[in-house]
Residue frames as a rotation matrix with the C-alpha (Angstrom) as fourth column:
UNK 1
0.486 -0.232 0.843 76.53
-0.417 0.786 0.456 -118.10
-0.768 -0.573 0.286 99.99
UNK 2
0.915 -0.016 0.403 77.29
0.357 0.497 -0.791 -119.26
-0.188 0.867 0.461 96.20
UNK 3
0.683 -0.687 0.249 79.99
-0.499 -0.688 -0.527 -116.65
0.533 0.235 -0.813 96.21
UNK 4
0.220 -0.449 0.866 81.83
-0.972 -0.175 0.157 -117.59
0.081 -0.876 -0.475 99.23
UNK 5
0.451 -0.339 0.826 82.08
0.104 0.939 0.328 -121.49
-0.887 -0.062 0.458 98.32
UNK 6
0.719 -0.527 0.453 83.37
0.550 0.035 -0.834 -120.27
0.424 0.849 0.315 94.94
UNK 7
0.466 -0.768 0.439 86.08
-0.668 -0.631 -0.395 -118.01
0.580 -0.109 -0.807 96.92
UNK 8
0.568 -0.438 0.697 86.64
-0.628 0.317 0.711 -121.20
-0.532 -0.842 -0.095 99.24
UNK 9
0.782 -0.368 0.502 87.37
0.585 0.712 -0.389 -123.30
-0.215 0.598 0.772 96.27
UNK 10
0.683 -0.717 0.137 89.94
0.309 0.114 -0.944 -121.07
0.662 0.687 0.299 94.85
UNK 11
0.549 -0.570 0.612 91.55
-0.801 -0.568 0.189 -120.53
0.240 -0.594 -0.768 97.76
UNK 12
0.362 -0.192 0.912 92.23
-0.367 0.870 0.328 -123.83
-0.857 -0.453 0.245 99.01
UNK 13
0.949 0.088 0.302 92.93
0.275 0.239 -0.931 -124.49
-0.154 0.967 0.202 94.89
UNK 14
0.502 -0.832 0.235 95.97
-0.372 -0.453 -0.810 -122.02
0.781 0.319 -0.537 95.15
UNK 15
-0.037 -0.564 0.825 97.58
-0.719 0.589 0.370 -124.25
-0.694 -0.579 -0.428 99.03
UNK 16
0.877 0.039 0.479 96.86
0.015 0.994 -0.109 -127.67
-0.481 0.103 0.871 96.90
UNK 17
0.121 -0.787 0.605 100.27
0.384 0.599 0.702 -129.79
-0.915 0.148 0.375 96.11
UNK 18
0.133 -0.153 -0.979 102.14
-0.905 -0.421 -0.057 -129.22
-0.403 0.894 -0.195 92.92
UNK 19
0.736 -0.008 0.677 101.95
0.164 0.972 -0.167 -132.30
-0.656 0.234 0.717 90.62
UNK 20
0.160 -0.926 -0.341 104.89
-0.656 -0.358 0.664 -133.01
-0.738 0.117 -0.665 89.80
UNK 21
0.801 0.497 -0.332 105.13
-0.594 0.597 -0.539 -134.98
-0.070 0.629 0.774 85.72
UNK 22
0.092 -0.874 -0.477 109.40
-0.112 0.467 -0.877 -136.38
0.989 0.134 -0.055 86.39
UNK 23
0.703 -0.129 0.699 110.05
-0.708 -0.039 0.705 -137.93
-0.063 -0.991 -0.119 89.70
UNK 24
0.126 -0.877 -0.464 113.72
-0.603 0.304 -0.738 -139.39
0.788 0.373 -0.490 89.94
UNK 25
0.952 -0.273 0.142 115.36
-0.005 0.445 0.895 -141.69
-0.308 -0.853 0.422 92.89
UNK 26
-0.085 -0.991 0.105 119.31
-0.074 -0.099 -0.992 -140.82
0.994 -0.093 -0.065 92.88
UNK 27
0.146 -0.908 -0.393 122.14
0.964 0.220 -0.151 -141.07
0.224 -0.357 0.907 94.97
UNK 28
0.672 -0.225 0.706 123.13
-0.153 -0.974 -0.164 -137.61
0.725 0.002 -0.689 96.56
UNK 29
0.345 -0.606 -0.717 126.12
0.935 0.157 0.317 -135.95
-0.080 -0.780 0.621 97.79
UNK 30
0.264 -0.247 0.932 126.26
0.451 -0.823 -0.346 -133.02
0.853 0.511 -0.106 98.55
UNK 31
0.155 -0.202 -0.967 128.57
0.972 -0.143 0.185 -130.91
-0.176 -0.969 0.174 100.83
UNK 32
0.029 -0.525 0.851 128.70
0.372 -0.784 -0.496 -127.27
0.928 0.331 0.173 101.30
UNK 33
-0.726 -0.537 0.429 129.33
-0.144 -0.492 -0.859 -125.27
0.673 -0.685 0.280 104.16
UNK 34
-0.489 0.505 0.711 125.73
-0.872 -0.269 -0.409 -125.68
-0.015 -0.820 0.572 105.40
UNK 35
0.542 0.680 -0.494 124.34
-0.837 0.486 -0.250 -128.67
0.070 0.549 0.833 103.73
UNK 36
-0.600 -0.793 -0.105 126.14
-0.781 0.553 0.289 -131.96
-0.171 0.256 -0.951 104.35
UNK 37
0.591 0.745 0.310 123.45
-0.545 0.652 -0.527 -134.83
-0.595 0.142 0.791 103.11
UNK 38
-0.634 -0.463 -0.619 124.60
-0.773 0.389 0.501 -138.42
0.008 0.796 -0.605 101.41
UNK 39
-0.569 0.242 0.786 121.90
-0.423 0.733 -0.533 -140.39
-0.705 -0.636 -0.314 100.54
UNK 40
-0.451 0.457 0.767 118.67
0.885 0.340 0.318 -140.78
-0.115 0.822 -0.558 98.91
UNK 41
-0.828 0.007 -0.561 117.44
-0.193 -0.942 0.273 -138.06
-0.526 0.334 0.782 96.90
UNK 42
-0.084 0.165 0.983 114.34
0.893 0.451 0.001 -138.00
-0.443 0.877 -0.185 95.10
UNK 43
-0.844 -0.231 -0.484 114.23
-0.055 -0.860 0.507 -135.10
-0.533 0.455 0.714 92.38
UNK 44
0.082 0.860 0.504 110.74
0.885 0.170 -0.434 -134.17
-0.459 0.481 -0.747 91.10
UNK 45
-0.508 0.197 -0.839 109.97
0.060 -0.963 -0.263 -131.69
-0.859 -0.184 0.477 88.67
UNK 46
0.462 0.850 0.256 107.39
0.547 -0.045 -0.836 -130.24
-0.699 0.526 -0.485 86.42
UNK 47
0.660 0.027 0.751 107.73
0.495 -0.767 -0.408 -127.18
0.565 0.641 -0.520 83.45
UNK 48
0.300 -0.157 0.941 108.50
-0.094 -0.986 -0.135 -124.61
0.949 -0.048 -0.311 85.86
UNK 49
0.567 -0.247 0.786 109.40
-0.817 -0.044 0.575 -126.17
-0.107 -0.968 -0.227 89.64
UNK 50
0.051 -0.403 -0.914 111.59
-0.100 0.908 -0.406 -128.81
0.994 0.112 0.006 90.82
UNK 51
0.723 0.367 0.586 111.45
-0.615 -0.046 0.787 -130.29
0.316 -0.929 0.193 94.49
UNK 52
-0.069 -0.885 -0.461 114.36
-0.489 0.433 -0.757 -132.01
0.869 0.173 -0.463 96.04
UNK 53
0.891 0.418 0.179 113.28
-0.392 0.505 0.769 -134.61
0.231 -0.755 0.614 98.96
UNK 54
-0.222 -0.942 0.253 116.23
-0.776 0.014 -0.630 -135.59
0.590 -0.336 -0.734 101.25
UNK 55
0.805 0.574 -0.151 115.84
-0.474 0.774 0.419 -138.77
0.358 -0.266 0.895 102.54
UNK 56
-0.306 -0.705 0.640 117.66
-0.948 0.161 -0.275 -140.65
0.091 -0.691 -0.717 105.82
UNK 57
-0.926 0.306 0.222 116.94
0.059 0.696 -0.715 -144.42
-0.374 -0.649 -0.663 106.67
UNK 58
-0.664 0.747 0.028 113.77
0.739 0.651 0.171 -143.99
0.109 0.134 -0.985 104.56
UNK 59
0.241 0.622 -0.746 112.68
0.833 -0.526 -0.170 -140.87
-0.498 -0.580 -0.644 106.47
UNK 60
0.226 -0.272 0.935 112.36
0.678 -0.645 -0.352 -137.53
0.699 0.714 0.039 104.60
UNK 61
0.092 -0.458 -0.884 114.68
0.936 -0.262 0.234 -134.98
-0.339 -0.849 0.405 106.51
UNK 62
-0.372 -0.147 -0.916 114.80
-0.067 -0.981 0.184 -131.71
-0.926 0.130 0.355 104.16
UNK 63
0.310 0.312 0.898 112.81
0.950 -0.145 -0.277 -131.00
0.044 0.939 -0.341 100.74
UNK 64
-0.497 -0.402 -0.769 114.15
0.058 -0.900 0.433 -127.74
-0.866 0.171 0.470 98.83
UNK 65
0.412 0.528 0.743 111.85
0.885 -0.037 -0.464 -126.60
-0.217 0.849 -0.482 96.21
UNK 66
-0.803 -0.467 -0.370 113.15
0.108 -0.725 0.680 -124.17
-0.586 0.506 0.632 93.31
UNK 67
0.732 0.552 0.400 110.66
0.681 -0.579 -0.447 -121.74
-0.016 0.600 -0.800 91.34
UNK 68
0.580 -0.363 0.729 111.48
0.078 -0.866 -0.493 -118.30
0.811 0.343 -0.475 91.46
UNK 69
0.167 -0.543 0.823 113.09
-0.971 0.053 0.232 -118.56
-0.170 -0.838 -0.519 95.20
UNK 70
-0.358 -0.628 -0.691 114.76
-0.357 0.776 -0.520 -121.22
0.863 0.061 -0.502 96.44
UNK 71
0.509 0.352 0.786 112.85
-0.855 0.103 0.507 -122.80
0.098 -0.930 0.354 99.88
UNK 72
-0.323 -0.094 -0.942 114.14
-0.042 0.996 -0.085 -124.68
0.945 0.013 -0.326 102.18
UNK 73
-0.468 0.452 -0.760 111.50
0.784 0.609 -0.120 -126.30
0.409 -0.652 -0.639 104.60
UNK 74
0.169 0.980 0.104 109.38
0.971 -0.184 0.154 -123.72
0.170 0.075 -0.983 103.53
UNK 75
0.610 -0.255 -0.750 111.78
-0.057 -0.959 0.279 -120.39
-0.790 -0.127 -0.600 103.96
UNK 76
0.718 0.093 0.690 111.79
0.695 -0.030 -0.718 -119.25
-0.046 0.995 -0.086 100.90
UNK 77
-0.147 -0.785 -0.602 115.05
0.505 -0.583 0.637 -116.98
-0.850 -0.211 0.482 99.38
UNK 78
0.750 -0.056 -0.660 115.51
-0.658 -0.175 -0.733 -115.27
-0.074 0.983 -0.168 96.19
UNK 79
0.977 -0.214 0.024 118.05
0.199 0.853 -0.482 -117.36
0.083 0.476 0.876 94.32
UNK 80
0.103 -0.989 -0.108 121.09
0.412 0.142 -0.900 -115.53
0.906 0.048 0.422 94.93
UNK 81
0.312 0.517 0.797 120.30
-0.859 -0.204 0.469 -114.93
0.405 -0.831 0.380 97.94
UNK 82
0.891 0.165 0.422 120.52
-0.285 0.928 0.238 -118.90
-0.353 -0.333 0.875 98.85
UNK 83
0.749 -0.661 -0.034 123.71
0.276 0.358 -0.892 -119.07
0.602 0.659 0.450 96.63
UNK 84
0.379 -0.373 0.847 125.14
-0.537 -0.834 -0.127 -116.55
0.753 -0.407 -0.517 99.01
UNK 85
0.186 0.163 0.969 124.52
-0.876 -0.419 0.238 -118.46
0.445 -0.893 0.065 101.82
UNK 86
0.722 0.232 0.652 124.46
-0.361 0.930 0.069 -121.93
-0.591 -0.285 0.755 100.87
UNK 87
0.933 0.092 0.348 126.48
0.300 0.336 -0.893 -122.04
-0.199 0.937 0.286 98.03
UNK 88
-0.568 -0.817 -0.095 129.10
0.720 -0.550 0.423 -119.38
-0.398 0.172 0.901 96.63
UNK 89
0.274 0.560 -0.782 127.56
0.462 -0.790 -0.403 -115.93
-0.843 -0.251 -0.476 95.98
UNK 90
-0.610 -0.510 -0.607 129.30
-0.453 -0.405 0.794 -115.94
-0.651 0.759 0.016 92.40
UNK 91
-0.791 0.086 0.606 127.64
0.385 0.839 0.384 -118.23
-0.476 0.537 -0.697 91.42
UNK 92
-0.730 0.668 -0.145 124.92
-0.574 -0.483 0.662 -117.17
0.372 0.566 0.736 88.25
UNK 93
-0.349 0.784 0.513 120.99
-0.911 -0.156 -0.382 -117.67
-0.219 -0.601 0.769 90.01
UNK 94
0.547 0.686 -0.480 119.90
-0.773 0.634 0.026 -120.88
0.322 0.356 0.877 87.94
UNK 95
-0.630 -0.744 -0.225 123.76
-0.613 0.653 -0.445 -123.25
0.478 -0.143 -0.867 88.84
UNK 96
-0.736 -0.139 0.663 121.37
-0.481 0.796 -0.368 -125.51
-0.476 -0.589 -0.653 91.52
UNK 97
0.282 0.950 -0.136 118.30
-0.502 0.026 -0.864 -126.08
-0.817 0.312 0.485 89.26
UNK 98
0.549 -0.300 -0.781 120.60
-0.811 0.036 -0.584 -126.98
0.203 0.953 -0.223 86.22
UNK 99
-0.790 -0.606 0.095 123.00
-0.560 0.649 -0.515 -129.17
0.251 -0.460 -0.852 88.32
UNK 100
-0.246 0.759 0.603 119.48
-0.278 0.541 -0.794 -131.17
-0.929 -0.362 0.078 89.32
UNK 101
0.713 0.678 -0.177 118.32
-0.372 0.153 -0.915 -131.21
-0.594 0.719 0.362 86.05
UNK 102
0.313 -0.497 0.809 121.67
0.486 0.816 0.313 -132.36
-0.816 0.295 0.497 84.35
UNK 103
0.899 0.102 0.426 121.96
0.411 -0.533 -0.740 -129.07
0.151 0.840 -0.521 81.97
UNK 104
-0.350 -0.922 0.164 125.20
0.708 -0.375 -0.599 -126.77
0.614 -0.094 0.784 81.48
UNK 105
0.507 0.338 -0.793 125.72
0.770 -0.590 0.240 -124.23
-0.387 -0.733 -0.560 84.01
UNK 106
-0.364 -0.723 -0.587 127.41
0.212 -0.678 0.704 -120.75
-0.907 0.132 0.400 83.40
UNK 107
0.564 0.254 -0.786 125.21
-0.629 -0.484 -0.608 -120.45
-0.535 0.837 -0.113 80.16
UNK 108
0.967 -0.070 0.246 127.10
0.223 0.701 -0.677 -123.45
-0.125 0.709 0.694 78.43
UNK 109
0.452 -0.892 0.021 130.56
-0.881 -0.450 -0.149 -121.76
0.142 0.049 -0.989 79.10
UNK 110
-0.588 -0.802 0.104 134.05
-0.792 0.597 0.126 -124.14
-0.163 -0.008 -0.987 78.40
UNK 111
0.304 0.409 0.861 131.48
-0.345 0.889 -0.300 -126.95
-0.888 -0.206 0.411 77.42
UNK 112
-0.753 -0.575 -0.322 133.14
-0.654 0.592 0.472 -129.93
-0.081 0.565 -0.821 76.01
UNK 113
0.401 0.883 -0.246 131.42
-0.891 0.438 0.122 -133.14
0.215 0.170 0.962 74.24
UNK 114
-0.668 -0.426 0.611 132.41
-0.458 0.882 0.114 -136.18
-0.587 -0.204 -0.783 75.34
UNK 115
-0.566 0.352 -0.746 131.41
-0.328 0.734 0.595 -139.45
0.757 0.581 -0.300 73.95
UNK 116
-0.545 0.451 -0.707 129.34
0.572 0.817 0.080 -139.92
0.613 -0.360 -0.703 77.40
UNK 117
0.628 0.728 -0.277 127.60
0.762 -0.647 0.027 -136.36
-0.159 -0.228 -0.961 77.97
UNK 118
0.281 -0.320 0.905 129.87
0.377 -0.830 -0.411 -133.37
0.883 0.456 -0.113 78.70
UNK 119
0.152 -0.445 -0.883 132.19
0.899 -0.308 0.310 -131.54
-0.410 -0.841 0.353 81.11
UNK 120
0.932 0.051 0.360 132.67
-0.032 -0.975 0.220 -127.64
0.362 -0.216 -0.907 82.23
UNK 121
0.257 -0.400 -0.880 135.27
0.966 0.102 0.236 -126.25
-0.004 -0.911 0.413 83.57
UNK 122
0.418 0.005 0.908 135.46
0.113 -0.993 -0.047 -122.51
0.901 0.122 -0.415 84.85
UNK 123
0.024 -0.437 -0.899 137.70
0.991 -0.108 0.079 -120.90
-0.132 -0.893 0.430 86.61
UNK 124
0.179 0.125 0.976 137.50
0.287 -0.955 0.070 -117.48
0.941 0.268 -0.207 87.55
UNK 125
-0.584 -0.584 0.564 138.82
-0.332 -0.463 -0.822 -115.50
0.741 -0.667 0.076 91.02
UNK 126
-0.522 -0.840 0.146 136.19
-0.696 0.321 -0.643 -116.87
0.493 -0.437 -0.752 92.42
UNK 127
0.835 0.204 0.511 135.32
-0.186 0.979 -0.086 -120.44
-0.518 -0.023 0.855 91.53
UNK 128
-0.445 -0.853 -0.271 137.38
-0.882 0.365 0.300 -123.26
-0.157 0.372 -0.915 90.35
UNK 129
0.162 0.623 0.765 134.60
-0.489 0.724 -0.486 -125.88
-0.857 -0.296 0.422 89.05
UNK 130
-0.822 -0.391 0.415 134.52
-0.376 0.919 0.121 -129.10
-0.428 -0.057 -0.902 87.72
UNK 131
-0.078 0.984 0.157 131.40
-0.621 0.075 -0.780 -130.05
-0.780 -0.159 0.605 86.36
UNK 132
-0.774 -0.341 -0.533 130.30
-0.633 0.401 0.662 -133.41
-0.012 0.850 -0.526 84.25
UNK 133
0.279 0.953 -0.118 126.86
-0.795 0.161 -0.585 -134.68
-0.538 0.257 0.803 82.81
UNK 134
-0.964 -0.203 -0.172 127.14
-0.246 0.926 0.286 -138.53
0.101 0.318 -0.943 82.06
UNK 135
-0.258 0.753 -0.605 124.01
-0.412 0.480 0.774 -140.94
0.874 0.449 0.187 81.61
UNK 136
0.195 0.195 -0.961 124.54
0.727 0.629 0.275 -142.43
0.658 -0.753 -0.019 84.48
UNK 137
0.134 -0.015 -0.991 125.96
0.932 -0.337 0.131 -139.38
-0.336 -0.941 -0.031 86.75
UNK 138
0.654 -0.048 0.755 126.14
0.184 -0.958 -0.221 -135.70
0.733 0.284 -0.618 87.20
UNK 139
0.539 -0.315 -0.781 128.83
0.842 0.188 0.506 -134.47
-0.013 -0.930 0.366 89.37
UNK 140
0.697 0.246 0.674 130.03
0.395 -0.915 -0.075 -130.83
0.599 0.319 -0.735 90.50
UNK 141
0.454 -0.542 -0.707 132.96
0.887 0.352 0.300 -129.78
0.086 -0.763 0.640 92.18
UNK 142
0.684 -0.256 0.683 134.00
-0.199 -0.966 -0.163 -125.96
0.701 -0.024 -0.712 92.84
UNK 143
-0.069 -0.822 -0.566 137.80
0.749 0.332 -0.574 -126.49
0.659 -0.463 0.592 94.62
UNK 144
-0.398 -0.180 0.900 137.45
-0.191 -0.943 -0.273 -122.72
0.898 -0.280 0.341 95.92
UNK 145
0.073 0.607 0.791 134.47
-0.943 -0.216 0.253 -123.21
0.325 -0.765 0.556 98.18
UNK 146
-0.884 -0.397 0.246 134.88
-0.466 0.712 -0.526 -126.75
0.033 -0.579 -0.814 99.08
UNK 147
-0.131 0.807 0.575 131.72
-0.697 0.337 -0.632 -127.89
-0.705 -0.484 0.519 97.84
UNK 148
-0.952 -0.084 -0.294 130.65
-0.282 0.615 0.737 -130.86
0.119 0.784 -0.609 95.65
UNK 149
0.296 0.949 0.108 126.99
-0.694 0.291 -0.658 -132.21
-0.656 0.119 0.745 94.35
UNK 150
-0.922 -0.250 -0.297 127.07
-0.386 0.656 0.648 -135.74
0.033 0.712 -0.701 92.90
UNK 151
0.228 0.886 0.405 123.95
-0.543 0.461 -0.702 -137.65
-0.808 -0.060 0.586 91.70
UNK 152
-0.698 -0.258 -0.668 123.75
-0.715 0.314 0.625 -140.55
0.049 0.914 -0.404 90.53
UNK 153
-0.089 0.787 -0.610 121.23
-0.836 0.274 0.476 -142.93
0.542 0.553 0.633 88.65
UNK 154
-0.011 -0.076 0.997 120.01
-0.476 0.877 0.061 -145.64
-0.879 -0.474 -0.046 91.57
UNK 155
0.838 0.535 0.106 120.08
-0.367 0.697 -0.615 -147.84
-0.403 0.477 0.781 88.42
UNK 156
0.611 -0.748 0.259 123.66
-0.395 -0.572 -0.719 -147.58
0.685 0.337 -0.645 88.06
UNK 157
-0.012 -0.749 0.662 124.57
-0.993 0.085 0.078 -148.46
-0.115 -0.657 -0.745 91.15
C-alpha cells in the first residue's frame, strides 16, 4: 500500500501546472495564415517554457505553450513542424520563443543597435523580415509570408 501512494504522488506530481517565475500582460497582433488574434496576451515563462494565453473580452480563447514542441490547445508539434504550418517553414526552430521573449532571431544575424533596443533585417529567397526590440515594443514583420507579431507593453499604451 506504501508503495502505491508513493507511485500516486509522483504521478499526479508529473500532470501538476508549471509555475511559471515572469508573467507579462501585452498587446498582441498577430496575423499569419492560420492565426489571426489582436488583443490581450499574457506571456508567462520560466527557465525552460513559455506559455502564451490569448485572451478575447476577458475570456481565454487559445494558450500555446513552447518547450521542446510547440502546443497549441494541447496538440503538441515539433518546432518546425508548427513553423511549417503556422508560420514559414524557413524559418530557424527557436524565431517564436525569441520574438516572445524580445531576443534576436536568426542567431543575431544583420543586428543593429539603436539607441532604443535593436532591429534585424534578413532577407533571403525566402523571407523578407523586419524585426525590432524597443522597451516598450517588439514587432516582426516577414513581407514574403504576410505575417506580422507585434507586442506591446500594456504600460505603454
Amino acid at each position: 500500500m506504501k508503495y502505491f501512494v508513493i507511485a500516486l504522488m509522483l504521478l499526479l506530481s508529473a500532470c501538476s501546472t508549471k509555475s511559471y517565475q515572469q508573467t507579462q500582460a501585452k498587446l498582441l497582433i498577430l496575423k499569419s495564415p492560420l492565426i489571426k488574434f489582436a488583443d490581450l496576451a499574457y506571456i508567462r515563462n520560466n527557465q525552460n517554457d513559455i506559455a502564451l494565453e490569448l485572451f478575447v473580452a476577458g475570456k481565454a480563447i487559445k494558450t500555446i505553450t513552447i518547450d521542446h514542441f510547440i502546443c497549441v490547445d494541447g496538440a503538441c508539434l515539433p518546432k518546425s513542424t508548427f513553423n511549417k504550418e503556422y508560420l514559414n517553414g524557413a524559418y530557424p526552430d527557436d524565431i517564436l520563443q525569441n520574438i516572445l521573449l524580445s531576443k534576436a532571431i536568426y542567431e543575431g544575424k544583420n543586428r543593429v543597435l539603436t539607441n532604443k533596443g535593436f532591429s534585424q533585417k534578413i532577407q533571403t529567397d525566402d523571407v523578407d523580415i523586419y524585426y525590432e526590440v524597443t522597451a516598450k515594443q517588439t514587432y516582426f514583420k516577414d513581407r514574403k509570408k504576410h505575417i506580422l507579431i507585434k507586442i506591446k507593453d500594456t504600460n505603454s499604451l
